[in-house]
PDB file with one MODEL, atoms N, CA, C and O in Angstrom:
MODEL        1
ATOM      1  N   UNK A   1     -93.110 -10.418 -31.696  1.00  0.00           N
ATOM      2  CA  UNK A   1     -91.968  -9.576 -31.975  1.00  0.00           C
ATOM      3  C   UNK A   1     -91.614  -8.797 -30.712  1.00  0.00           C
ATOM      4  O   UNK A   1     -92.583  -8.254 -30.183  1.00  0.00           O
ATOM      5  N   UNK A   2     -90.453  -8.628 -30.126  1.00  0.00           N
ATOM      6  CA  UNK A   2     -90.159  -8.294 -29.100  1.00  0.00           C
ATOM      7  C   UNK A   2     -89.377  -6.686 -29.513  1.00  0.00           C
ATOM      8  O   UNK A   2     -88.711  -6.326 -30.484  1.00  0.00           O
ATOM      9  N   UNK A   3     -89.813  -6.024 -28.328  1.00  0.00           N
ATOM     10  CA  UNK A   3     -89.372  -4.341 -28.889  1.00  0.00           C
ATOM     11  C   UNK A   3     -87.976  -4.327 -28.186  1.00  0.00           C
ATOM     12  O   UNK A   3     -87.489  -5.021 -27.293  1.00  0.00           O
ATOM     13  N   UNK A   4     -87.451  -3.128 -29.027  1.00  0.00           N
ATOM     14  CA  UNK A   4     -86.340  -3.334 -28.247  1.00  0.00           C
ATOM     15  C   UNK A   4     -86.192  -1.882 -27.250  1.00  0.00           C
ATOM     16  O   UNK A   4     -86.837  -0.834 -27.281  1.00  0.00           O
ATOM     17  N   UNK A   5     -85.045  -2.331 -26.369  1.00  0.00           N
ATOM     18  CA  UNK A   5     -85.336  -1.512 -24.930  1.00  0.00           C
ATOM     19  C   UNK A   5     -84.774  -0.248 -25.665  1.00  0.00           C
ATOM     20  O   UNK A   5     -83.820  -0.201 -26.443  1.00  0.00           O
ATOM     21  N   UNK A   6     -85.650   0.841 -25.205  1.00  0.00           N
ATOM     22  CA  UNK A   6     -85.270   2.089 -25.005  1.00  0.00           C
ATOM     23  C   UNK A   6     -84.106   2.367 -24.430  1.00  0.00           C
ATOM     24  O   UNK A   6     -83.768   1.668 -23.475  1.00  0.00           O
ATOM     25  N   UNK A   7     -83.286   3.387 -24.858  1.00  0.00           N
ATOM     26  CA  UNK A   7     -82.167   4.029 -24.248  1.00  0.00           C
ATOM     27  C   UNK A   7     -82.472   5.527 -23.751  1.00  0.00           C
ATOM     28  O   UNK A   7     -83.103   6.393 -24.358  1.00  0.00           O
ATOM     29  N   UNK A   8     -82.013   5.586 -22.803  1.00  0.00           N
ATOM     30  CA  UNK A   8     -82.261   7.146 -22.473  1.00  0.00           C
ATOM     31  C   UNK A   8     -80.693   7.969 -23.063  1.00  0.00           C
ATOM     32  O   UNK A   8     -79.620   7.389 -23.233  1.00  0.00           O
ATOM     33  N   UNK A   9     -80.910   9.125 -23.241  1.00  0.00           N
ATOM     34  CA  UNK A   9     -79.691  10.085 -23.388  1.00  0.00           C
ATOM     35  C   UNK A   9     -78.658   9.927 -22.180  1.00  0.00           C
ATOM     36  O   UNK A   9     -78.975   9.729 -21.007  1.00  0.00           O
ATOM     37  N   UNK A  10     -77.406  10.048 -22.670  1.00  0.00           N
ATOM     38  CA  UNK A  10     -76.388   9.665 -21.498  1.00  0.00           C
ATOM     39  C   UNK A  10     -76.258  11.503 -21.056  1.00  0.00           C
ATOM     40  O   UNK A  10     -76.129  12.295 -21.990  1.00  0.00           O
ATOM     41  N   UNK A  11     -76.309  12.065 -19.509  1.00  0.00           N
ATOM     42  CA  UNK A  11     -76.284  12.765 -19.318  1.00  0.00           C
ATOM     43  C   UNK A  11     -75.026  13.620 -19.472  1.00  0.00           C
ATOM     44  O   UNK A  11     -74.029  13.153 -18.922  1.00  0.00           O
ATOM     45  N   UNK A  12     -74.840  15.107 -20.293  1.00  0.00           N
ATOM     46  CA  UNK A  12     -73.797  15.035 -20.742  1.00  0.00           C
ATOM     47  C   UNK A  12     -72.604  15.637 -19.341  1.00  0.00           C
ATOM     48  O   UNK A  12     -71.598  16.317 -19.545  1.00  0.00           O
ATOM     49  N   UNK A  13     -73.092  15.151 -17.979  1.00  0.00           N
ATOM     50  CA  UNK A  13     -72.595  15.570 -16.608  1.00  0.00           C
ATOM     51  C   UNK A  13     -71.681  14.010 -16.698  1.00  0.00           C
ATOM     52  O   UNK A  13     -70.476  13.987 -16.444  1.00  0.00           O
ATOM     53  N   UNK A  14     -72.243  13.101 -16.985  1.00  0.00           N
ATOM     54  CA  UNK A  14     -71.542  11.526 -16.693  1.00  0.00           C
ATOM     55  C   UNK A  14     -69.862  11.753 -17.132  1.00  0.00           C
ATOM     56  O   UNK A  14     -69.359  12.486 -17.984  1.00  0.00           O
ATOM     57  N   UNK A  15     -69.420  11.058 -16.428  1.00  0.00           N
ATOM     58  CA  UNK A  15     -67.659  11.266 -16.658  1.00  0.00           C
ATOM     59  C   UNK A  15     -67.725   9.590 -17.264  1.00  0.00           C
ATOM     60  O   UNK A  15     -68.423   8.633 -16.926  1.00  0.00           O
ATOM     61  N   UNK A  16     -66.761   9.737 -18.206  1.00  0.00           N
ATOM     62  CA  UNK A  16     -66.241   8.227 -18.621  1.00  0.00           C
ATOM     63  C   UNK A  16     -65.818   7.089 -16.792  1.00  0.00           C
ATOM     64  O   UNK A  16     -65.105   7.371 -15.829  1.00  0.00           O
ATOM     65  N   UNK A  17     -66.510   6.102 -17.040  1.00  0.00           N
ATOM     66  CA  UNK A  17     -66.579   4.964 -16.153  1.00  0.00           C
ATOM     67  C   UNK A  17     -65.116   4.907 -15.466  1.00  0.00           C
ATOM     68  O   UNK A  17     -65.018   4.964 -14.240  1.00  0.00           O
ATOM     69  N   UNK A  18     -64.025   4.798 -16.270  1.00  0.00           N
ATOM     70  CA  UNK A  18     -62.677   4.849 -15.132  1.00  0.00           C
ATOM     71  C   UNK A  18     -62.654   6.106 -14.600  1.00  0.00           C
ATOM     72  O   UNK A  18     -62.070   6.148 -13.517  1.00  0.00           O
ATOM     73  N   UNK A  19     -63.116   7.203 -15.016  1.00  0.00           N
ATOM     74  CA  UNK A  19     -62.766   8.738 -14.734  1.00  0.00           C
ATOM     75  C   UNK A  19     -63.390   8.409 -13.402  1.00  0.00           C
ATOM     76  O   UNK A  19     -62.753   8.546 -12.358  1.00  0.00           O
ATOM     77  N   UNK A  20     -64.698   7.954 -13.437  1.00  0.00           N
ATOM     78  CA  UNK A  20     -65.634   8.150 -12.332  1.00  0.00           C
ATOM     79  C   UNK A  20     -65.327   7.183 -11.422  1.00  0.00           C
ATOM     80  O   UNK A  20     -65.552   7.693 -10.324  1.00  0.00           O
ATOM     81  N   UNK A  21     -64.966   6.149 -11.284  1.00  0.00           N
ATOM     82  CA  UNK A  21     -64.156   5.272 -10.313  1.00  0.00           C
ATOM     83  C   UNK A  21     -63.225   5.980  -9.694  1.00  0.00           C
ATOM     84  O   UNK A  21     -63.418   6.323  -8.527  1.00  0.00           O
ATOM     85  N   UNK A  22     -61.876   6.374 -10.467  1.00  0.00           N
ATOM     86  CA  UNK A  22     -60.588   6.748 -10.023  1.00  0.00           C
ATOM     87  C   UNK A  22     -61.325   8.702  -9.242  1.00  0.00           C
ATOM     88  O   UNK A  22     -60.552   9.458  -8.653  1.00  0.00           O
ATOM     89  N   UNK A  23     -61.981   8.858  -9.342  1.00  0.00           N
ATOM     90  CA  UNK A  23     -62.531  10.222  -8.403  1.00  0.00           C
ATOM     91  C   UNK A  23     -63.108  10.135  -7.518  1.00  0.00           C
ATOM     92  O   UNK A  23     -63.071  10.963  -6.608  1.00  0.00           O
ATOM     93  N   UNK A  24     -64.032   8.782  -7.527  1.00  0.00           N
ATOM     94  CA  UNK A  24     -64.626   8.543  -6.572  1.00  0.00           C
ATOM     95  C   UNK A  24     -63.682   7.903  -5.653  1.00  0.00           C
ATOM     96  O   UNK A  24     -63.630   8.458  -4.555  1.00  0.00           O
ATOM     97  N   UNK A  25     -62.996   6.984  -5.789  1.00  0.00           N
ATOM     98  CA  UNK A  25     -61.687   6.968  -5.048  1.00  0.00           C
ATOM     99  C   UNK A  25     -60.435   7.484  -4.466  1.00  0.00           C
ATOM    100  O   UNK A  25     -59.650   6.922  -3.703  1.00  0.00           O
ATOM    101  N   UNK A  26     -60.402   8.828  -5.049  1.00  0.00           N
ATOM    102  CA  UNK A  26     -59.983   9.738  -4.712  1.00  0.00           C
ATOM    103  C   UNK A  26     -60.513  10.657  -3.350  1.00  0.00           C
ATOM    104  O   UNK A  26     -60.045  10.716  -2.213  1.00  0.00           O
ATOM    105  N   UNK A  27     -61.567  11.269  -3.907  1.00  0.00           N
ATOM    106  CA  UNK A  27     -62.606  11.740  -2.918  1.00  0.00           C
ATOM    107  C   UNK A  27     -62.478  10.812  -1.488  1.00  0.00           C
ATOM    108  O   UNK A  27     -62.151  11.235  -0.379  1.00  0.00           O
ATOM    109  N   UNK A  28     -62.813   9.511  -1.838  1.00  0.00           N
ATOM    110  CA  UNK A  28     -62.533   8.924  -0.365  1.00  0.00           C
ATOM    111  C   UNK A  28     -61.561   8.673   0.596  1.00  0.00           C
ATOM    112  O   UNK A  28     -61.569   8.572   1.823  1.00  0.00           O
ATOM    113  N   UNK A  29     -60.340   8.567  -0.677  1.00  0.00           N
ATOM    114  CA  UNK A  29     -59.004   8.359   0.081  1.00  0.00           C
ATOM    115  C   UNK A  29     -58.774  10.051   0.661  1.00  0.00           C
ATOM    116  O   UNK A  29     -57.768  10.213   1.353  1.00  0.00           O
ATOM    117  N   UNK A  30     -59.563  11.156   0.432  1.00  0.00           N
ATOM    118  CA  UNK A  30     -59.267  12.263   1.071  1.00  0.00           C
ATOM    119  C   UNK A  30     -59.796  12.058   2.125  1.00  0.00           C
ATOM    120  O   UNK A  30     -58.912  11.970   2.977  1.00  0.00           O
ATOM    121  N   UNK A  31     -60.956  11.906   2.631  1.00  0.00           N
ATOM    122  CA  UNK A  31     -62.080  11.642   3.044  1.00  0.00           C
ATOM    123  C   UNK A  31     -61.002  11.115   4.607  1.00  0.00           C
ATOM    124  O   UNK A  31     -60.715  11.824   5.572  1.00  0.00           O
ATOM    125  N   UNK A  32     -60.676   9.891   4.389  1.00  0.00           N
ATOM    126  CA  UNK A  32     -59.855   8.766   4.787  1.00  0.00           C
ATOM    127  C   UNK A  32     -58.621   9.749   5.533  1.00  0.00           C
ATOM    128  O   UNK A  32     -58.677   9.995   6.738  1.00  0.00           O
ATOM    129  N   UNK A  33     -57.681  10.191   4.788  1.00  0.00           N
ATOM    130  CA  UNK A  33     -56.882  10.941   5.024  1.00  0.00           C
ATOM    131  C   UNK A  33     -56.853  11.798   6.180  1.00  0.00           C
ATOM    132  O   UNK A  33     -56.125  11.811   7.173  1.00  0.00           O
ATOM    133  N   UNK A  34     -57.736  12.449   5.843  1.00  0.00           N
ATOM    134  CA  UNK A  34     -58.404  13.730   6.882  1.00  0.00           C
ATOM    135  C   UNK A  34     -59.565  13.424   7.563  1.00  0.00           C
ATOM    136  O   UNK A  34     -60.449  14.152   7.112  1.00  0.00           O
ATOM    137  N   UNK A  35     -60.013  12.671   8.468  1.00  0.00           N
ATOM    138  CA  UNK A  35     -61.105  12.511   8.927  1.00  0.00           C
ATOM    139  C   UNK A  35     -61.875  13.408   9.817  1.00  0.00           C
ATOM    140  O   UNK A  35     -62.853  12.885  10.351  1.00  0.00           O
ATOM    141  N   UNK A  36     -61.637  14.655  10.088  1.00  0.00           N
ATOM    142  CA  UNK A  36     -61.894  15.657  10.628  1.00  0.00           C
ATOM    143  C   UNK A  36     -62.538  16.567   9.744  1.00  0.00           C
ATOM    144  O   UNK A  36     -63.272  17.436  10.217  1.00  0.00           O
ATOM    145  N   UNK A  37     -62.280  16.436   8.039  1.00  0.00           N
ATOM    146  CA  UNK A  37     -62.880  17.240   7.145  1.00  0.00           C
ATOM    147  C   UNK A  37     -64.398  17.453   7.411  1.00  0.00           C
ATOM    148  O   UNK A  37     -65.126  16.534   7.787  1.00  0.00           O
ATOM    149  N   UNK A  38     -64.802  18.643   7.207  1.00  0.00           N
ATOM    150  CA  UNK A  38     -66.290  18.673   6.412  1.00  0.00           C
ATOM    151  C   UNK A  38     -66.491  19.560   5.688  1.00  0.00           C
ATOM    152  O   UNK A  38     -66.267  20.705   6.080  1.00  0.00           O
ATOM    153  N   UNK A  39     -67.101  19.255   4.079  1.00  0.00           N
ATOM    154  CA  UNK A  39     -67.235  20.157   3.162  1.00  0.00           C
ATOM    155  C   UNK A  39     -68.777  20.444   2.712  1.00  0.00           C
ATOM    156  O   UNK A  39     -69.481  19.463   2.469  1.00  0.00           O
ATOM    157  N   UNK A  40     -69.168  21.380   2.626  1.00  0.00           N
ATOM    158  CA  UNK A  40     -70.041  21.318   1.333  1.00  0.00           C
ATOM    159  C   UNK A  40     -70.220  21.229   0.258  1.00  0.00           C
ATOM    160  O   UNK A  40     -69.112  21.563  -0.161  1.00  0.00           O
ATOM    161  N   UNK A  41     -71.070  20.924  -0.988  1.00  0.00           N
ATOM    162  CA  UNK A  41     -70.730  20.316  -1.881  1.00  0.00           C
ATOM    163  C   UNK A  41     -70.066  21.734  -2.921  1.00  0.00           C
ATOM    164  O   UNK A  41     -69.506  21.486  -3.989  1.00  0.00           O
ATOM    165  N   UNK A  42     -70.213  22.955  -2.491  1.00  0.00           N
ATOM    166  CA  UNK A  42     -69.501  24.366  -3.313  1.00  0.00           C
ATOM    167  C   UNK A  42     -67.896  23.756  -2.715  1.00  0.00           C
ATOM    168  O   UNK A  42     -66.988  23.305  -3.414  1.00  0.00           O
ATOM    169  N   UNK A  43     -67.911  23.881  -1.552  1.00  0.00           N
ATOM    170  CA  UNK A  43     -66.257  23.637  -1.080  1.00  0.00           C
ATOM    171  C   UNK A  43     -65.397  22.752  -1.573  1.00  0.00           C
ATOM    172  O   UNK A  43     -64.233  22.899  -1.946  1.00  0.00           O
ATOM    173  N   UNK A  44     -66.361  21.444  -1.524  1.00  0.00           N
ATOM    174  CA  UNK A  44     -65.690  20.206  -2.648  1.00  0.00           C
ATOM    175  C   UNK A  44     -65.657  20.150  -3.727  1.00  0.00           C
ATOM    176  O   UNK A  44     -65.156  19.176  -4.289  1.00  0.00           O
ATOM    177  N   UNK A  45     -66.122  21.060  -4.316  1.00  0.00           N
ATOM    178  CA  UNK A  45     -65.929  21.585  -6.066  1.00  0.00           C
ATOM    179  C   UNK A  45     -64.674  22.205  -6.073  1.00  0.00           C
ATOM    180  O   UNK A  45     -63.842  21.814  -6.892  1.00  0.00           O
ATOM    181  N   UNK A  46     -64.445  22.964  -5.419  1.00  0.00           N
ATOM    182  CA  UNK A  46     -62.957  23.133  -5.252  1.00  0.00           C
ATOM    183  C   UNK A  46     -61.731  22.602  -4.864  1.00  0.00           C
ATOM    184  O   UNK A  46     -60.732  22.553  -5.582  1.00  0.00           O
ATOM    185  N   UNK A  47     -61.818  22.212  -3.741  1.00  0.00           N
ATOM    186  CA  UNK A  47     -60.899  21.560  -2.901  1.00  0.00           C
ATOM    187  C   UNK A  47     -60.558  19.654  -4.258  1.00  0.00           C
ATOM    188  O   UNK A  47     -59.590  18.905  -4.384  1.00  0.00           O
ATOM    189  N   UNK A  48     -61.728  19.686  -4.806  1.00  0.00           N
ATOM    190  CA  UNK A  48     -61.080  18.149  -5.797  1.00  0.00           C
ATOM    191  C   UNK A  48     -61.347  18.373  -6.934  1.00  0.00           C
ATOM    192  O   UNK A  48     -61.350  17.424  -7.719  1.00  0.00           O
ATOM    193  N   UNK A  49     -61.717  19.952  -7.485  1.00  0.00           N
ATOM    194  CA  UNK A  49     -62.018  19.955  -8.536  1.00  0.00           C
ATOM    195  C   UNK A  49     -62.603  19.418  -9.465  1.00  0.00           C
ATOM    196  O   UNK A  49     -62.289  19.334 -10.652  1.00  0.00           O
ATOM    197  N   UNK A  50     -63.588  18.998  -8.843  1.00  0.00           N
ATOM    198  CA  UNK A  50     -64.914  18.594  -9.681  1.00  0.00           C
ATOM    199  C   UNK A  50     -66.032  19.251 -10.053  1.00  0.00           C
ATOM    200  O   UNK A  50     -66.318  19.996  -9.116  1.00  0.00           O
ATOM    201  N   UNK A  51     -67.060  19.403 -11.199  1.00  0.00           N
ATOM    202  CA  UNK A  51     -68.031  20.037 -11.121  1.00  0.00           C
ATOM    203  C   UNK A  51     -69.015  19.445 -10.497  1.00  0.00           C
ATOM    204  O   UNK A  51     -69.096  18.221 -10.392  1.00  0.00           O
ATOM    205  N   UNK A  52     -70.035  20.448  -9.924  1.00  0.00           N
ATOM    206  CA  UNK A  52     -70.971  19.770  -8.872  1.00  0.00           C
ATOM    207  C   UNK A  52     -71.685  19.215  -9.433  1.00  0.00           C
ATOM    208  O   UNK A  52     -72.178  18.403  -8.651  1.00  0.00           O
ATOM    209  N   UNK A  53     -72.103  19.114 -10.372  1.00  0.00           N
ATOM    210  CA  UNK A  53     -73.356  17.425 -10.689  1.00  0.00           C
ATOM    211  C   UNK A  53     -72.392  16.786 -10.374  1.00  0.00           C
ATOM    212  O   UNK A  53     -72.801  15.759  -9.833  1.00  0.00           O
ATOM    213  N   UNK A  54     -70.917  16.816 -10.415  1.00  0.00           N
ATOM    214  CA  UNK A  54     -70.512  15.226  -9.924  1.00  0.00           C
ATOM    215  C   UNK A  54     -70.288  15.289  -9.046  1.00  0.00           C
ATOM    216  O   UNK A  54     -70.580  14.292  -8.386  1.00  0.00           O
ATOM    217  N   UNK A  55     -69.594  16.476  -8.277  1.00  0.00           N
ATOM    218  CA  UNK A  55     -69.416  16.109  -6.799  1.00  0.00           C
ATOM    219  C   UNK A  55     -70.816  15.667  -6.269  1.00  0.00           C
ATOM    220  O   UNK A  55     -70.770  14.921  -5.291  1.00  0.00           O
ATOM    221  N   UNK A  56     -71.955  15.970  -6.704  1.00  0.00           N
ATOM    222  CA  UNK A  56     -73.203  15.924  -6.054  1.00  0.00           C
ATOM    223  C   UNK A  56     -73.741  14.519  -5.929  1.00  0.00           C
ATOM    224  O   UNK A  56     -74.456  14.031  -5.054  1.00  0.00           O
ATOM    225  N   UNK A  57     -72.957  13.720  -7.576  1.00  0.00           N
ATOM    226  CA  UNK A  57     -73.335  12.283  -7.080  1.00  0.00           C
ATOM    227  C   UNK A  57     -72.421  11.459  -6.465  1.00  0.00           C
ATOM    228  O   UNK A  57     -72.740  10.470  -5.805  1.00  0.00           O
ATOM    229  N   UNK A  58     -70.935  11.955  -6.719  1.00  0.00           N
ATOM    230  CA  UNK A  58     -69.980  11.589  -5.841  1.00  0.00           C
ATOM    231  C   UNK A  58     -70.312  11.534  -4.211  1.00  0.00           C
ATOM    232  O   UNK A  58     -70.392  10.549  -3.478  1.00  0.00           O
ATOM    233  N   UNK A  59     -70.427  12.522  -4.000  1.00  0.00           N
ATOM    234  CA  UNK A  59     -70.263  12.520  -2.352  1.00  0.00           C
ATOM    235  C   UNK A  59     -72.264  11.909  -1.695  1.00  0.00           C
ATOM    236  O   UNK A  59     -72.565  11.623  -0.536  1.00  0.00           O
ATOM    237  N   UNK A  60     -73.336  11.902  -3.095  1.00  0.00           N
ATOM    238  CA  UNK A  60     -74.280  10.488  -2.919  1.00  0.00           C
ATOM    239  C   UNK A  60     -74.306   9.027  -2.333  1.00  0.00           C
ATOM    240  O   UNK A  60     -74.943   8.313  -1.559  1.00  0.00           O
ATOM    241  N   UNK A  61     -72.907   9.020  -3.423  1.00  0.00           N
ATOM    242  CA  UNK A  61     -72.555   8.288  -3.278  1.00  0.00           C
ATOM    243  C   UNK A  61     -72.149   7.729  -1.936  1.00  0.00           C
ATOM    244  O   UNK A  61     -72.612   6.852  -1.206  1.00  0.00           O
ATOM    245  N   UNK A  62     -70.823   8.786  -1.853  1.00  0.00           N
ATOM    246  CA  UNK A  62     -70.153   8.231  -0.425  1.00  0.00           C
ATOM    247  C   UNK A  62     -71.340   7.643   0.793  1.00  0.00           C
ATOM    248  O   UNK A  62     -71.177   6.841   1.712  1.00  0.00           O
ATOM    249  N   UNK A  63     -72.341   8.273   0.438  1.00  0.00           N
ATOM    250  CA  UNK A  63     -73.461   8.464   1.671  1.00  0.00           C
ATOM    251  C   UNK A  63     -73.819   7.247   1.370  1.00  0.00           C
ATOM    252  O   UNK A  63     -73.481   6.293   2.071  1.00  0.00           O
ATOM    253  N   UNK A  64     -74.415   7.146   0.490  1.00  0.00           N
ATOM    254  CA  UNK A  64     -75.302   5.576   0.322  1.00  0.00           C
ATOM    255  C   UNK A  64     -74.321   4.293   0.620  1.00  0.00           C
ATOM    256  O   UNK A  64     -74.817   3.237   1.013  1.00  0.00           O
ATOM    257  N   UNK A  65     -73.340   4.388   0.477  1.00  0.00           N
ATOM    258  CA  UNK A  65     -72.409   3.385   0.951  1.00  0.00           C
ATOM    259  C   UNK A  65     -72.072   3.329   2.315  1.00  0.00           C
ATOM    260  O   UNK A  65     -71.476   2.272   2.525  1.00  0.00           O
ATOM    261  N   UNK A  66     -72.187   3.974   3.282  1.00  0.00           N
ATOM    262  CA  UNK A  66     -72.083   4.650   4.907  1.00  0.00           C
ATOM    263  C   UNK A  66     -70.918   4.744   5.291  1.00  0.00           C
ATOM    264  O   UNK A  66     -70.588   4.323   6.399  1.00  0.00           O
ATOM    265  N   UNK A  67     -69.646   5.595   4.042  1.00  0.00           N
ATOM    266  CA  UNK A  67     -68.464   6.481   4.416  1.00  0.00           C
ATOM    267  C   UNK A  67     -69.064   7.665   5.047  1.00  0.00           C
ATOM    268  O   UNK A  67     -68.970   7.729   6.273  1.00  0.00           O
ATOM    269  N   UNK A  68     -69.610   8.526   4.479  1.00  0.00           N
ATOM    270  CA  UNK A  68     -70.038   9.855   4.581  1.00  0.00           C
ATOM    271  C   UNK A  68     -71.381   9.817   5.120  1.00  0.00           C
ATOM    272  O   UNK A  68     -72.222   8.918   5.094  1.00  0.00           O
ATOM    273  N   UNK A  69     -71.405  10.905   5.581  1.00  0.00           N
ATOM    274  CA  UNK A  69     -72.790  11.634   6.395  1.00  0.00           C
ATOM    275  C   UNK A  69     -73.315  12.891   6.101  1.00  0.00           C
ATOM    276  O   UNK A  69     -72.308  13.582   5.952  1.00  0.00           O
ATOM    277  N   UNK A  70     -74.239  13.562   5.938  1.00  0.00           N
ATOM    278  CA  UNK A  70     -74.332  15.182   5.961  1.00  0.00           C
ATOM    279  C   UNK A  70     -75.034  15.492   7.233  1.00  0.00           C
ATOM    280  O   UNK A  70     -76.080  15.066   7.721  1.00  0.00           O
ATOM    281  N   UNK A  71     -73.871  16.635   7.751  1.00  0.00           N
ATOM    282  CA  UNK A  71     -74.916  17.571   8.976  1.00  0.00           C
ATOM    283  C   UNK A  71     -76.095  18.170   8.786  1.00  0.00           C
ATOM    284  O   UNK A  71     -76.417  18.351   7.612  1.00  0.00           O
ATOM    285  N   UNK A  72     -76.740  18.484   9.528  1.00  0.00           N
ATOM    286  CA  UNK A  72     -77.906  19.335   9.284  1.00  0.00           C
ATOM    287  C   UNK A  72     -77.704  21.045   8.883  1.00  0.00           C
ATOM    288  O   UNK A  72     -78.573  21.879   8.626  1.00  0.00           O
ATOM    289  N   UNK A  73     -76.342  21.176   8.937  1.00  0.00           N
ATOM    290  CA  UNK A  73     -75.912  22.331   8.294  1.00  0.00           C
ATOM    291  C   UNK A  73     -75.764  22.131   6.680  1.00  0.00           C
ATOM    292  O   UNK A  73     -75.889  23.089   5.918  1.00  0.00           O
ATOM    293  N   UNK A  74     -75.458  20.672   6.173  1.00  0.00           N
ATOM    294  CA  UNK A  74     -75.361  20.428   4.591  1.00  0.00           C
ATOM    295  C   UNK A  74     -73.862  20.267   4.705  1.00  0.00           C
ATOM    296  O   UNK A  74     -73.565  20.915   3.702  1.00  0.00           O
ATOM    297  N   UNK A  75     -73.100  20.006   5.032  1.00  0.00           N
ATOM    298  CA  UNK A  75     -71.599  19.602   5.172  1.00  0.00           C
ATOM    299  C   UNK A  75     -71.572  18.091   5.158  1.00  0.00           C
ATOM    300  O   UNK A  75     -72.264  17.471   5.964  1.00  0.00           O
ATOM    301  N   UNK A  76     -70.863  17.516   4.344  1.00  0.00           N
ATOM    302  CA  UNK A  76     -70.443  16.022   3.920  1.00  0.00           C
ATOM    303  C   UNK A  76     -69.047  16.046   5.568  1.00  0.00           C
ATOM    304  O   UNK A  76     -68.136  16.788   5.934  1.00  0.00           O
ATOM    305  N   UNK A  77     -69.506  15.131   5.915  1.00  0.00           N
ATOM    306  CA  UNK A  77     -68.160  14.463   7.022  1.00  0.00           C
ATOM    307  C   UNK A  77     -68.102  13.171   6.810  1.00  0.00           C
ATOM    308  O   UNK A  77     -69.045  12.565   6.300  1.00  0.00           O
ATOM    309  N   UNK A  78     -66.679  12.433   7.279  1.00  0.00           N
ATOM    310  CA  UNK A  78     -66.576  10.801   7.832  1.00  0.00           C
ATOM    311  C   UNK A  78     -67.892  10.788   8.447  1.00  0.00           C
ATOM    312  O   UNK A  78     -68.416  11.748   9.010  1.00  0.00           O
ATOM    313  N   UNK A  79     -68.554   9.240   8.246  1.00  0.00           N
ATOM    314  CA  UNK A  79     -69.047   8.475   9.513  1.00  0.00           C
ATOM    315  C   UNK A  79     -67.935   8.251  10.166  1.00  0.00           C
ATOM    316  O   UNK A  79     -66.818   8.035   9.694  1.00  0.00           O
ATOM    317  N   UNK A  80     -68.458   8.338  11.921  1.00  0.00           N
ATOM    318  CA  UNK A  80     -67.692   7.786  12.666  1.00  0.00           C
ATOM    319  C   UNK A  80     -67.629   6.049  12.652  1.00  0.00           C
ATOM    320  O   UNK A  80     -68.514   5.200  12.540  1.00  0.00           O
ATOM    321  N   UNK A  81     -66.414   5.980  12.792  1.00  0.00           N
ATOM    322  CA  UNK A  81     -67.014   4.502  13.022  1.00  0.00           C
ATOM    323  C   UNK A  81     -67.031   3.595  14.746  1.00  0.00           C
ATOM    324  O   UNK A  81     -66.242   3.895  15.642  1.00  0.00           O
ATOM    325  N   UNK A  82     -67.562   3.050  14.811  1.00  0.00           N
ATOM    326  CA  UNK A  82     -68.152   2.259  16.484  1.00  0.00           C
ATOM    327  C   UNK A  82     -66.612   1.477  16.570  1.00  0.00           C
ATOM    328  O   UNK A  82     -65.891   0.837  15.805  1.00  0.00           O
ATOM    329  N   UNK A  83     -66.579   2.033  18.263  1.00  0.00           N
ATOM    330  CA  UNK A  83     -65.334   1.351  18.725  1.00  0.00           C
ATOM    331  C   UNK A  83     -65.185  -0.196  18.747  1.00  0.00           C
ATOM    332  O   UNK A  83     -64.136  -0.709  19.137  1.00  0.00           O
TER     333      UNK A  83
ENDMDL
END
């Protein structure tokens, strides 16, 4: 008899799946826009109006994909990119 898989609780921070696409795409096309920006993740709670568990996995995000970078001050910027 095979068990069946556990579910964990959906965290109640998770945004519905298009919400979280179309922000995260957002976020970047700012990102994109302005490449001179750098925020922290309080500043980008504002500036895109998100709450920070999401900006927090949002702009994770950006990082793990190698748009974004954080300084050693904690400020999200563009990667540069190689000429």
């Amino acid at each position: 008899m095979l068990a069946e898989p556990t579910r964990s609780r959906r965290s109640p921070y998770r945004m519905p799946d298009s919400v979280w696409r179309a922000t995260l795409a957002r976020v970047r096309a700012e990102f994109a826009e302005m490449p001179c920006i750098s925020v922290t993740p309080e500043k980008a709670c504002a500036l895109f109006g998100v709450t920070k568990p999401a900006i927090n996995w949002i702009l994770q995000r950006l990082v793990s994909d190698g748009f974004l970078t954080r300084t050693e001050q904690g400020e999200y910027v563009r990667r540069q990119q190689a000429p």
